[in-house]
C-alpha angles and dihedrals in degrees: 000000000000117000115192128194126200094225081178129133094261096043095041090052082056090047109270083156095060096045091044085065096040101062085039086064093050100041081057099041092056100053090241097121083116092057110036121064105205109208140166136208143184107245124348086189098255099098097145088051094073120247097002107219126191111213092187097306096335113111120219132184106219134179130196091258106046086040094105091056095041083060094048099043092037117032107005090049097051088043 
């Protein structure tokens, strides 16, 4: 599974650095470091929608605080 990050100006001023290392602690924490490839990027083209995030080819629009069920909806759940 690819997991891609907007690491952007639009999505860093939402949090994009809090919920970078937050998937990368439960990632971690899950034991899926094997599973799951963490990337980041400059810009996916949803700047208005919040942390833009890339599950294969699926967008997602995730925050710092819903971050822990995003993983588990969205990654934990399809590993």
């Amino acid at each position: 599974m690819k997991v891609t990050i907007c690491i952007g100006s639009s999505c860093h001023i939402k949090g994009s650095k809090a919920v970078v290392e937050s998937l990368q602690q439960l990632i971690k924490d899950n034991g899926l470091e094997n599973k799951v490839e963490l990337s980041g990027t400059l810009c996916l083209g949803h700047c208005k929608e919040g942390v833009s995030v890339m599950v294969d080819d699926v967008f997602h629009s995730v925050s710092p605080e819903n971050a822990a069920l995003f993983f588990e909806k969205e990654i934990r759940a399809k590993c």
